[in-house]
C-alpha positions in Angstrom: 12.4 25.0 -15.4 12.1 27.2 -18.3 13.5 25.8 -21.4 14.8 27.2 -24.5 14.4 25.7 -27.9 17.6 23.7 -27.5 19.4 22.4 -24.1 20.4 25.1 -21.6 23.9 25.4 -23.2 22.9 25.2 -26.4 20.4 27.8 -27.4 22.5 29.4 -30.0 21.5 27.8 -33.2 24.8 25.9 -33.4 24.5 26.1 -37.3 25.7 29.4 -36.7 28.5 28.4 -34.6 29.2 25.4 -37.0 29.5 28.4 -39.7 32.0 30.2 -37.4 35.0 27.8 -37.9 35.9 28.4 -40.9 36.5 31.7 -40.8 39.3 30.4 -38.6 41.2 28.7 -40.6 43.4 29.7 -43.6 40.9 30.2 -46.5 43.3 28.2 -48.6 41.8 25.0 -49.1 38.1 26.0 -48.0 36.3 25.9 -50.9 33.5 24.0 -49.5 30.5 25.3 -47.1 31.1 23.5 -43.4 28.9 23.2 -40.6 28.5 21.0 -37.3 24.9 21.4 -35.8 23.7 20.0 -32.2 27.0 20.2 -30.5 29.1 23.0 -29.3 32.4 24.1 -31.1 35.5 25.2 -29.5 36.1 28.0 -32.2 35.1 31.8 -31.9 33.9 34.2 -33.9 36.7 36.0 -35.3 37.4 39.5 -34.4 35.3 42.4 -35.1 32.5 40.1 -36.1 29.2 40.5 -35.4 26.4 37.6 -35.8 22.6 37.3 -35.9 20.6 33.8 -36.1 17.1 33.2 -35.8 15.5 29.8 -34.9 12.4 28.0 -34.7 11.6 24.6 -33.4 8.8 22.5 -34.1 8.8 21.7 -30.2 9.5 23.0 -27.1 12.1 21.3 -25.0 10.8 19.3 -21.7 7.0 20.6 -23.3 4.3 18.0 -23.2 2.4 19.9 -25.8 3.1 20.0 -29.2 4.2 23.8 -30.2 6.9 24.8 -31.6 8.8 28.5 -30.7 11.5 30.5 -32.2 14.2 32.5 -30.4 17.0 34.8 -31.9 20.5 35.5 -30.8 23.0 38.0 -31.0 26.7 38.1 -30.6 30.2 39.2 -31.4 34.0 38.4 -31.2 36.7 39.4 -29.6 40.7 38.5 -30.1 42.5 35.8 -32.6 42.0 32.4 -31.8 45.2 31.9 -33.7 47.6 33.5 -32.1 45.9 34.1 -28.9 43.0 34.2 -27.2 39.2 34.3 -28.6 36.0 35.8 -27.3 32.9 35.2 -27.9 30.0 37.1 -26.5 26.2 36.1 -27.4 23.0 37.4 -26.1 19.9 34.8 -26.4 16.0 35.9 -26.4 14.6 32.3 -25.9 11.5 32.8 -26.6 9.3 35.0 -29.4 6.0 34.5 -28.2 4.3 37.0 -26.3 6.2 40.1 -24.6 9.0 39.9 -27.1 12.5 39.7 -25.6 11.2 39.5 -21.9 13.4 36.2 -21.0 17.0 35.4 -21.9 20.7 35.1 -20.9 24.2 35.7 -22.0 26.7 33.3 -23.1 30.7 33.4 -23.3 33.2 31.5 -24.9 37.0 31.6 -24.8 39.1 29.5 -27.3 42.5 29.0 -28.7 44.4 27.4 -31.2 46.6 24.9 -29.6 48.0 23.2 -32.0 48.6 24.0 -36.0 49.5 22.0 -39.3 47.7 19.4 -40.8 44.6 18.9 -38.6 44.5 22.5 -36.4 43.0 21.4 -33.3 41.5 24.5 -31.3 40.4 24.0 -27.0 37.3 25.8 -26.0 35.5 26.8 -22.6 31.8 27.9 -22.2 30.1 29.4 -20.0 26.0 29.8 -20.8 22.5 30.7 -19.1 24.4 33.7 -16.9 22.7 37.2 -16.1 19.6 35.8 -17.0 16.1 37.4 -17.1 12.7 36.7 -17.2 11.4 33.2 -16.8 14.9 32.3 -18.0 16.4 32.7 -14.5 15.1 29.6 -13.7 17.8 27.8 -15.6 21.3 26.8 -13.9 24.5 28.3 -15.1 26.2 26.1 -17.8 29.9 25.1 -18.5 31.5 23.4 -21.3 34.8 22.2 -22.1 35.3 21.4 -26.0 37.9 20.0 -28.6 37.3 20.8 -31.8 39.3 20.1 -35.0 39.8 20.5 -38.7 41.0 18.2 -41.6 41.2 18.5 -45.2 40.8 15.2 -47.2 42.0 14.8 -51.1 39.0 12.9 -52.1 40.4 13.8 -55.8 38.1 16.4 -56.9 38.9 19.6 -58.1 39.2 20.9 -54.5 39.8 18.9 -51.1 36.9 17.5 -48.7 36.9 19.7 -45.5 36.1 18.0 -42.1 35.5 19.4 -38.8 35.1 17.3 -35.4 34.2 18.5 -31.8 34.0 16.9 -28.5 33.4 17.7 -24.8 31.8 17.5 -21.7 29.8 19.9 -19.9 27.6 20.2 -16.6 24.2 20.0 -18.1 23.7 17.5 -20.5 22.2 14.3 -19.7 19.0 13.4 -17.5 16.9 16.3 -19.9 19.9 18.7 -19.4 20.2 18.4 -15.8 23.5 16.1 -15.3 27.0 16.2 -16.7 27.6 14.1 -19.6 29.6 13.6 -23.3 29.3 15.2 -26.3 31.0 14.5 -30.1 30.1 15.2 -33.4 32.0 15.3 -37.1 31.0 17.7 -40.0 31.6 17.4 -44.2 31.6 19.8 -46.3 30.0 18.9 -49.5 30.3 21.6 -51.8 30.5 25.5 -52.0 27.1 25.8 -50.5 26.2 22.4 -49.2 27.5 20.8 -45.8 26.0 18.0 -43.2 27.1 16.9 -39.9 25.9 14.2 -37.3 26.1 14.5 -33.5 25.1 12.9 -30.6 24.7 15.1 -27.6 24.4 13.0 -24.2 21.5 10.7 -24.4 20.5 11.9 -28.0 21.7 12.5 -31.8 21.3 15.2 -34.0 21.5 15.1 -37.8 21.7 18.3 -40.3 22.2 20.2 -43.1 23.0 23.7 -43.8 23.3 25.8 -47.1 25.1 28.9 -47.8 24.1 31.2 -51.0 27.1 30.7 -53.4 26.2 34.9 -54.1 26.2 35.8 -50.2 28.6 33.2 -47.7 27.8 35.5 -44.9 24.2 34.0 -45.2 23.4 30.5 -44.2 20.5 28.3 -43.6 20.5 25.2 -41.5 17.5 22.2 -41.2 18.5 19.4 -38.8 16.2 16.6 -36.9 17.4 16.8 -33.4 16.7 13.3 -31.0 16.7 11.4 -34.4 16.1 8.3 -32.6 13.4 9.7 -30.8 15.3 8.3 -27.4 14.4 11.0 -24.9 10.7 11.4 -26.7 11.2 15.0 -27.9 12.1 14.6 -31.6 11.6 17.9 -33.9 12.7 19.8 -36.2 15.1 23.0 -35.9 15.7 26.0 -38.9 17.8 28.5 -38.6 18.6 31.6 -40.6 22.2 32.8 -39.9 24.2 35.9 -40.8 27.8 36.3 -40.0 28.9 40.6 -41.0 32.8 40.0 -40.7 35.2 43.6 -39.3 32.1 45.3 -38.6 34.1 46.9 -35.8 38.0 46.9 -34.7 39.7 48.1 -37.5 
């Protein structure tokens, strides 16, 4: 099976996705960078958005040699997660060695805000590795299911301690990606700029940073160690560069 440089269902650098959320919440209150890396979140881009993140690994997955790879991934939203439905689209090269953008796949997500107040809590599904190409085809269809959340704690500091948490289950994620299993993980934003998260992510965990130029928050840059614990023998390291262009279409 051809792998990507994260699990099947995961190949968007989910620093990007971590990014997302907070663009759908109120701004009020969000004065601190957020991010959950190495689990999926149930929250869409938001509307008219278009997105861009490029990634490199310091391994392969399922690779018994030790290389590393990048791939880049494209995407946009559809819809208001608020008040309705959300749609995310996102188009995945998996590799950028060699013929350049000759293997990849398409993923969708739908989401929606199910309940509001204190702690929104938003319900996601996934659907990853269709209309693939290339040596991607090899790779089985992914689904996810996710529930993902948002808190903001008075820590009593000049502005409130955001949190985000996401959980699932999805068709490929134990067994090296090839049973169903669980997935949770819980994000802190630690400044303007500065945000960490830990994950775990069926038989492995995932811990991370990202940083977002105070001059330029549609820019962010993620580091994380992904199997931490070395449990499934394929520890590395994963950087991203994300860019998020907000109404670049839809009015």
């Amino acid at each position: 099976m051809y792998q990507c440089l994260k699990p099947p269902g995961l190949c968007l650098p989910l620093a990007l996705i971590g990014a997302l959320p907070a663009a759908a919440q109120d701004d009020s209150g969000l004065d601190k960078h957020l991010t959950l890396l190495g689990v999926p979140s149930a929250v869409t881009a938001p509307h008219g958005s278009v997105f861009a993140s490029l990634a490199y690994a310091t391994q392969r997955v399922n690779s018994s040699e030790d290389e590393g790879d990048g791939s880049l991934a494209l995407g946009l939203g559809l819809g208001d997660i608020n008040d309705g439905l959300g749609i995310q689209l996102t188009s995945q090269i998996v590799s950028l060695e060699n013929d350049f953008a000759d293997s990849g796949f398409f993923g969708l997500k739908l989401g929606r805000r199910i309940s509001a107040g204190q702690t929104p809590l938003y319900l996601g599904l996934s659907v990853g590795n269709f209309g693939a190409w290339g040596n991607a085809d090899d790779n089985d269809t992914t689904v996810d299911a996710m529930l993902t959340g948002f808190h903001l704690f008075d820590t009593g500091g000049s502005a409130p301690t955001p949190v985000m948490f996401s959980l699932g289950y999805g068709s490929h994620v134990r067994d090296r990606f090839t049973e169903p299993g669980g997935f949770a993980g819980i994000g802190v934003g630690l400044s303007p700029w500065l945000a960490s998260s830990v994950s775990w992510y069926g038989d492995y965990g995932t811990l991370g940073v990202s940083w977002s130029p105070p001059s330029n928050r549609k820019l962010s840059i993620t580091a994380s160690v992904v199997d931490v614990t070395d449990a499934i023998d394929e520890r590395r390291g994963v950087f991203s560069v994300n860019f998020v262009l907000p109404k670049a279409f839809g009015g």
